[in-house]
N, C-alpha and C positions, 0 to 999 in steps of 0.2 A: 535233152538232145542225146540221139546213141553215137557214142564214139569207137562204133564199130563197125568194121567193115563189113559190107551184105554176107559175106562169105561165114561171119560169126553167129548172126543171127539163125534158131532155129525154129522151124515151124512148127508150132505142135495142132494136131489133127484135130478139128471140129469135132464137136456132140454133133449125132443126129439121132434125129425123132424117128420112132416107128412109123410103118407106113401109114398105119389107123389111123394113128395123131395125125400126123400129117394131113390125109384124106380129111380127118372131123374140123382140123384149124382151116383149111381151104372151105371145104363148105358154108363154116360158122361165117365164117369171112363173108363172101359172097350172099349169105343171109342176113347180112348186116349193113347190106349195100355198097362194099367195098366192093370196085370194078373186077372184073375178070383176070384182068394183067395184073393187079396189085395184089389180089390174092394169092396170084398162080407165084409171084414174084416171090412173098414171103413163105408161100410154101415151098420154095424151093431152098430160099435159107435153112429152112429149117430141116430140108433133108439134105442139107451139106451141100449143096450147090451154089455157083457163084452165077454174078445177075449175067444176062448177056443183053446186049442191044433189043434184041425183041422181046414181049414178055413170055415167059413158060409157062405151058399148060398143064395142066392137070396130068392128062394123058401121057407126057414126055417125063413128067417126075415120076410118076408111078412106073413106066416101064426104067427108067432108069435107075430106080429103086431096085426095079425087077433082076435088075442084071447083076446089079454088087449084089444082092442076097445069094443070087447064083455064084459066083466067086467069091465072096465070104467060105461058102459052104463048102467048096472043091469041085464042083459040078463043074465049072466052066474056068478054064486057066486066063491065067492076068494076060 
C-alpha cells in the first residue's frame, strides 16, 4: 500500500515500439485471427498510447506516430 500522496508519485515515460514493429505486431495480429479492435488496441499500447472507449485503428496509430516523430525531430513545435 503507498503511503504517499499522488502529488509524491512520479510518472516515468513508457517504451515505445517503432512504427515497423508496431505495423508488423498489428498485422501478425489480425493474421492470427485477433479481431480488428483488439489488434489496433494493442497496437496502440505498444506505440505508447492509452485505450480509449472505441477501439484504434491502424490508420490513427500510424498518423499519430506520424506526428510525435515530427516534434521529436523540431519540425513541428509541442
Amino acid at each position: 500500500m503507498l503511503n504517499q500522496s499522488p502529488d509524491a508519485i512520479i510518472a516515468l515515460p513508457r517504451p515505445v515500439a517503432e512504427p515497423e514493429t508496431v505495423r508488423h505486431a498489428y498485422r501478425g495480429l489480425v493474421a492470427m485471427g485477433w479481431t480488428v479492435a483488439e489488434a489496433g488496441n494493442l497496437a496502440a499500447h505498444l506505440a505508447g498510447l492509452d485505450l480509449t472507449r472505441r477501439a484504434w485503428r491502424i490508420g490513427e496509430i500510424e498518423g499519430l506516430m506520424f506526428i510525435r516523430s515530427l516534434v521529436l525531430d523540431g519540425r513541428l513545435g509541442p
